[in-house]
C-alpha atoms as one frame of an Amber mdcrd trajectory, in Angstrom:
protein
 133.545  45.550 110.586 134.808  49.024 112.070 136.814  51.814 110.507 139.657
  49.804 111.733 139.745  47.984 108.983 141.229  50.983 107.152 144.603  50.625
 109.397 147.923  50.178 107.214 148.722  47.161 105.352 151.403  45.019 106.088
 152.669  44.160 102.718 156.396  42.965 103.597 158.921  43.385 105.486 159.100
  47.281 106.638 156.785  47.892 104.300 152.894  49.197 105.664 150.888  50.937
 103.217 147.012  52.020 103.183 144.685  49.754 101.703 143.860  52.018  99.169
 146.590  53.298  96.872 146.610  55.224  93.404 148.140  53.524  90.122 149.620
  55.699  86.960 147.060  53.682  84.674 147.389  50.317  82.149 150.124  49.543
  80.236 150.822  50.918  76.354 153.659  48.600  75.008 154.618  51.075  72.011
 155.787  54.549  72.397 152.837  57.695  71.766 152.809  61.115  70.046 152.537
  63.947  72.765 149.959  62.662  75.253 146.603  64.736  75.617 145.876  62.472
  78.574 149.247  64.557  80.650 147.571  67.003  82.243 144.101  64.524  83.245
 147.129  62.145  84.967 148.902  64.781  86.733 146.341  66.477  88.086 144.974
  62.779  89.562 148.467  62.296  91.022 148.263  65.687  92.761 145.215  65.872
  94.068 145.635  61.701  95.323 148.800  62.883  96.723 147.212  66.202  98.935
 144.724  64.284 100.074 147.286  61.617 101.007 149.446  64.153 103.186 148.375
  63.936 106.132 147.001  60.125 105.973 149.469  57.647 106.291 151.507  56.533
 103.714 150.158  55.323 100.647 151.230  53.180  97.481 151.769  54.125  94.220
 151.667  52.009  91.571 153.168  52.105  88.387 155.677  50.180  85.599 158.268
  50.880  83.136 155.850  49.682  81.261 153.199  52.236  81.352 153.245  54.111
  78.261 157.086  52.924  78.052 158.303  54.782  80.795 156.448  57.958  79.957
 154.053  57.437  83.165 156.892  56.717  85.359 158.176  60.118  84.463 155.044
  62.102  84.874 155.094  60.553  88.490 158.806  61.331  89.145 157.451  64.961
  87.900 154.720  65.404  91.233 157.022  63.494  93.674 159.825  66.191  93.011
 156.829  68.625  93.875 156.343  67.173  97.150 159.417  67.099  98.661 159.193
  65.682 102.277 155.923  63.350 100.629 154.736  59.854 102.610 154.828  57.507
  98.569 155.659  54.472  98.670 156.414  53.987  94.993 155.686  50.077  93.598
 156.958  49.791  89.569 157.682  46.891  87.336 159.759  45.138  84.734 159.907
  42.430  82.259 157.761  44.124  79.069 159.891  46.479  78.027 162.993  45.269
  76.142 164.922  48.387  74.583 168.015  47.476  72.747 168.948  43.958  74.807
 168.203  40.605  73.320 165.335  40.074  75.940 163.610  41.985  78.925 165.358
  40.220  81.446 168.785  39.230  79.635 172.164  40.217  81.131 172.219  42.885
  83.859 168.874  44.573  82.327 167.133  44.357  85.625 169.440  46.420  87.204
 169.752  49.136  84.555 165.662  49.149  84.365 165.634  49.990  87.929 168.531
  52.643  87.581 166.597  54.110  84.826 163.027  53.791  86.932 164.609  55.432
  89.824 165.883  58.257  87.620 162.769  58.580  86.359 160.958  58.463  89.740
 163.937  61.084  91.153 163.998  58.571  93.956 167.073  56.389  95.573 164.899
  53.230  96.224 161.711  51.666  95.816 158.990  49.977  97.538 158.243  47.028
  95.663 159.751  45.956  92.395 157.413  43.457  90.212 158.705  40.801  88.345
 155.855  41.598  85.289 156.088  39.092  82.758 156.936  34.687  83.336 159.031
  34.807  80.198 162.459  33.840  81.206 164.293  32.925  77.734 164.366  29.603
  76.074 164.753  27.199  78.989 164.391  29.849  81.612 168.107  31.054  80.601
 167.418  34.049  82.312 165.187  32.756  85.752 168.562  32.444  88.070 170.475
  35.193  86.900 166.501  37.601  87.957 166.529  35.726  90.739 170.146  36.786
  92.015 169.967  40.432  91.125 166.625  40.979  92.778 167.744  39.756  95.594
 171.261  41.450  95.342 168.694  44.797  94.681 166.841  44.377  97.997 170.106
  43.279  99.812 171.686  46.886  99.033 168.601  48.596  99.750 167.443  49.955
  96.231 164.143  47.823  96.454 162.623  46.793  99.762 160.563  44.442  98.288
 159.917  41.689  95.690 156.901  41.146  93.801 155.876  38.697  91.544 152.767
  39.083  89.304 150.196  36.430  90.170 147.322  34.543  87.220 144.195  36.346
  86.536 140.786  34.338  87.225 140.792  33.296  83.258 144.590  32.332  83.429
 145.139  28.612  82.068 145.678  25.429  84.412 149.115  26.102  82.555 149.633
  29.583  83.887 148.205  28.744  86.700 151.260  26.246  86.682 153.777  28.443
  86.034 152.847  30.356  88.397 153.533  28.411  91.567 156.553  27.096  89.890
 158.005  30.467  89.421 156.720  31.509  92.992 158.504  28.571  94.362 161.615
  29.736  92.566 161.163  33.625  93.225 160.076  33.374  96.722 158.786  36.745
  96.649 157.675  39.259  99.285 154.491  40.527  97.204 152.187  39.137  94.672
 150.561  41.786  92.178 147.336  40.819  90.297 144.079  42.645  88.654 140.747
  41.688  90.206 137.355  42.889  90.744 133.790  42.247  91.304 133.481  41.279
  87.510 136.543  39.155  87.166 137.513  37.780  90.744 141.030  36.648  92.324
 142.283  33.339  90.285 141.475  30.428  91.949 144.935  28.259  92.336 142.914
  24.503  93.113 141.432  22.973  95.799 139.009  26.137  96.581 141.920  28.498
  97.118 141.907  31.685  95.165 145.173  33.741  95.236 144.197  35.766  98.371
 143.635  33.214 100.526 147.224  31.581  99.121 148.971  34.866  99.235 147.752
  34.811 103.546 149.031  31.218 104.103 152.453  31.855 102.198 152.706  35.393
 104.557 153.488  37.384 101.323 151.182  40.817 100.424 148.870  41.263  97.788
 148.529  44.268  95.666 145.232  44.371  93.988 144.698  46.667  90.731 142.012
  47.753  88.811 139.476  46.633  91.225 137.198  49.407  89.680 136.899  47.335
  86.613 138.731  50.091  84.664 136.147  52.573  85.650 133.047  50.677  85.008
 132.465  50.178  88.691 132.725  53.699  88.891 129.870  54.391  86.760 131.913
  54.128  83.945 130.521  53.526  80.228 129.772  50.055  79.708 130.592  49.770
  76.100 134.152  50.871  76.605 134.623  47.566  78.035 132.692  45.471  76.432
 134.386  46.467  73.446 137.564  45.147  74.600 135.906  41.897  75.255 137.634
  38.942  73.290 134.260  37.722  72.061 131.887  36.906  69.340 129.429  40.222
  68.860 127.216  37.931  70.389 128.537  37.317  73.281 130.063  40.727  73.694
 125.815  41.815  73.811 125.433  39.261  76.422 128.651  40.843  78.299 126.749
  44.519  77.399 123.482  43.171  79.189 124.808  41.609  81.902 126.836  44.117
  83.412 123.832  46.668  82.321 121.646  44.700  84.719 123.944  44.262  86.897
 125.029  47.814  87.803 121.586  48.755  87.576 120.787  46.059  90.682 123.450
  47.847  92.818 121.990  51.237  92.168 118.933  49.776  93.064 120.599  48.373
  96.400 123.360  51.226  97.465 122.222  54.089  95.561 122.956  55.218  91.904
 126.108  57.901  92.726 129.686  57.051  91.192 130.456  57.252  95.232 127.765
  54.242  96.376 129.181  51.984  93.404 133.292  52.772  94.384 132.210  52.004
  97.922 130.795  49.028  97.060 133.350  47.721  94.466 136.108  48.344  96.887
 135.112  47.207 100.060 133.456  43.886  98.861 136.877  43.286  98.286 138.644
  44.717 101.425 136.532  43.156 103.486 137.014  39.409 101.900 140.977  39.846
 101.420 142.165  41.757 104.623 145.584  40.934 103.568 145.236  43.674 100.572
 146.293  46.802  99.085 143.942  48.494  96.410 145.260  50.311  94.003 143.152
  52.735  91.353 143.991  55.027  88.277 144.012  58.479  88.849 143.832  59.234
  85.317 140.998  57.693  84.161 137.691  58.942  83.015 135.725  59.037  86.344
 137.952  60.936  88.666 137.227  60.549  92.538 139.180  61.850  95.784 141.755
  59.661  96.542 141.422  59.311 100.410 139.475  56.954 103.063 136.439  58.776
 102.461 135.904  56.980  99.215 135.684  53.385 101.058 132.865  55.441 103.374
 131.269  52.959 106.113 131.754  49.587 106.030 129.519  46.673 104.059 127.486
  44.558 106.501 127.390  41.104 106.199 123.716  41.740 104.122 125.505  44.116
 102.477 128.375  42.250 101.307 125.751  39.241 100.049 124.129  41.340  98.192
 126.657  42.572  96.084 128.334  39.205  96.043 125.365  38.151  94.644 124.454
  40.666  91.800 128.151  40.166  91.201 128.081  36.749  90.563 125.344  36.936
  88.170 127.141  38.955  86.094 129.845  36.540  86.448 127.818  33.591  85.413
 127.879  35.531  81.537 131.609  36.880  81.949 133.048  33.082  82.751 130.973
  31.117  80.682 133.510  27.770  80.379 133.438  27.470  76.844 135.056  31.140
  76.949 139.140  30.414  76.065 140.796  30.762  79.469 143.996  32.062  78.047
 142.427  35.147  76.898 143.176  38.575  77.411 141.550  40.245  81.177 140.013
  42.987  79.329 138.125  44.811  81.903 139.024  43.036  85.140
């Protein structure tokens, strides 16, 4: 593996990114008092985007979602600061449901994305995500999504559209709806959260949602593959807190991870740096057909550009982190764990 493998992405159609792109941060559902966390974000998203300037062009990742729309805006906010800038801009829809009966009733789709791109101060975007599989009773909404997505990238206002694909601990019934609604959707991108603690979901027969993402030709956007900072370095306990568990098992969780972050200081080197390098490119290296995408306003804060993949893994590399990440997995995905639980700190 060369430092060609950090060429642009083909994710659709026209649409050739960087494999390592910058996301506004997690979802928060319910509206917030004034945000402390502003200026941390915006100063990410500047700094991601000067580095970015003169490197290709990059995704950025975000959802209407996000803080209900708040994020979208702080991002429209440093895009209007770089006028002539190289963003792609991905966003979402489907959580939030404002004053209509349902997220994806009547023309809501379309008004979301008028709203997103007024928030974004842009005329079109990159890739528009089809976030949630609710449809309505009986899928009442499915073919009426369906039309105006397409209608959306027919006029030019999206260029591409995504679907959001299981997690690793997604149901056999997720898992189901999935490729049913994939069948349906035929869409140009599939968006999931993965990392070396919780990998891609594994759709049958062997083949996890990479490898069926590469035989269906569509892209894959990747997020969180930092684990929400703990691959960064991050504090372990932040996570582990989140964990849908027993305290019991959340201590196993606590020690696992512990051990297991410890084993790839041990083998790469104990910097933030060594573990980012390794939690990224044990994944770019398995699933050349994706885009990364990190928060920028997290706690660990790191530059933004190619020199945060560094060299590549070699193949002894790349087993041993598979390895010590494995282990950690054999406590994460015990099988008696529910699988329709939440992905706390994939």
């Amino acid at each position: 593996m060369t430092l060609s493998d950090l060429a642009p992405r083909r994710l659709a159609l026209d649409l050739t990114v960087r494999p390592l792109g910058i996301s506004s941060g997690t979802s928060r559902w319910a509206p917030a008092a004034p945000r402390p966390q502003d200026a941390r974000l915006l100063d990410g998203l500047r700094r991601a985007l000067d580095a970015g300037d003169n490197d290709g062009v990059q995704l950025l990742d975000t959802a209407d979602s996000h803080r209900c729309g708040h994020a979208e805006r702080l991002v429209g906010r440093v895009l209007k600061e770089h006028p002539g800038h190289r963003v792609q801009v991905a966003s979402k829809v489907g959580r939030v449901q404002g004053s209509a009966p349902h997220p994806y009733a009547g023309p809501r789709v379309r008004h979301q994305l008028e709203q997103t791109l007024e928030n974004l101060y842009l005329d079109e975007l990159a890739l528009y995500t089809l976030e949630s599989y609710d449809f309505g009773l009986g899928d009442r909404y499915l073919d009426p999504v369906i039309e105006q997505m397409q209608a959306l990238r027919d006029l030019g206002q999206i260029r591409a559209i995504g679907l959001r694909g299981p997690g690793c601990r997604a149901s056999e019934r997720s898992t189901r709806r999935f490729l049913d609604l994939f069948d349906r959707i035929r869409p140009d991108v599939l968006w999931t959260q993965a990392s070396g603690l919780l990998p891609l979901a594994d759709l049958g027969d062997g083949e996890d949602l990479g490898a069926f993402a590469a035989r269906h030709g569509v892209g894959l956007v990747i997020a969180s593959p930092l684990a929400h900072g703990v691959l960064a370095g991050g504090r372990v306990d932040r996570a582990v807190a989140a964990w849908p568990s027993s305290a019991a098992d959340r201590g196993a969780v606590a020690s696992a991870i512990t051990q297991g972050l410890a084993q790839l200081a041990g083998e790469f080197g104990s910097s933030p740096q060594a573990l980012v390098r390794v939690a990224l490119r044990s994944i770019l290296q398995r699933v050349q057909n994706a885009v990364l995408v990190i928060g920028v306003g997290d706690e660990q804060q790191h530059r933004h550009d190619h020199g945060l993949l560094g060299r590549p893994l070699s193949e002894q590399e790349l087993a041993a982190a598979d390895a010590v990440f494995a282990r950690i997995r054999s406590v994460l995905l015990k099988p008696e764990e529910r699988a329709s639980s939440v992905e706390a700190i994939v």
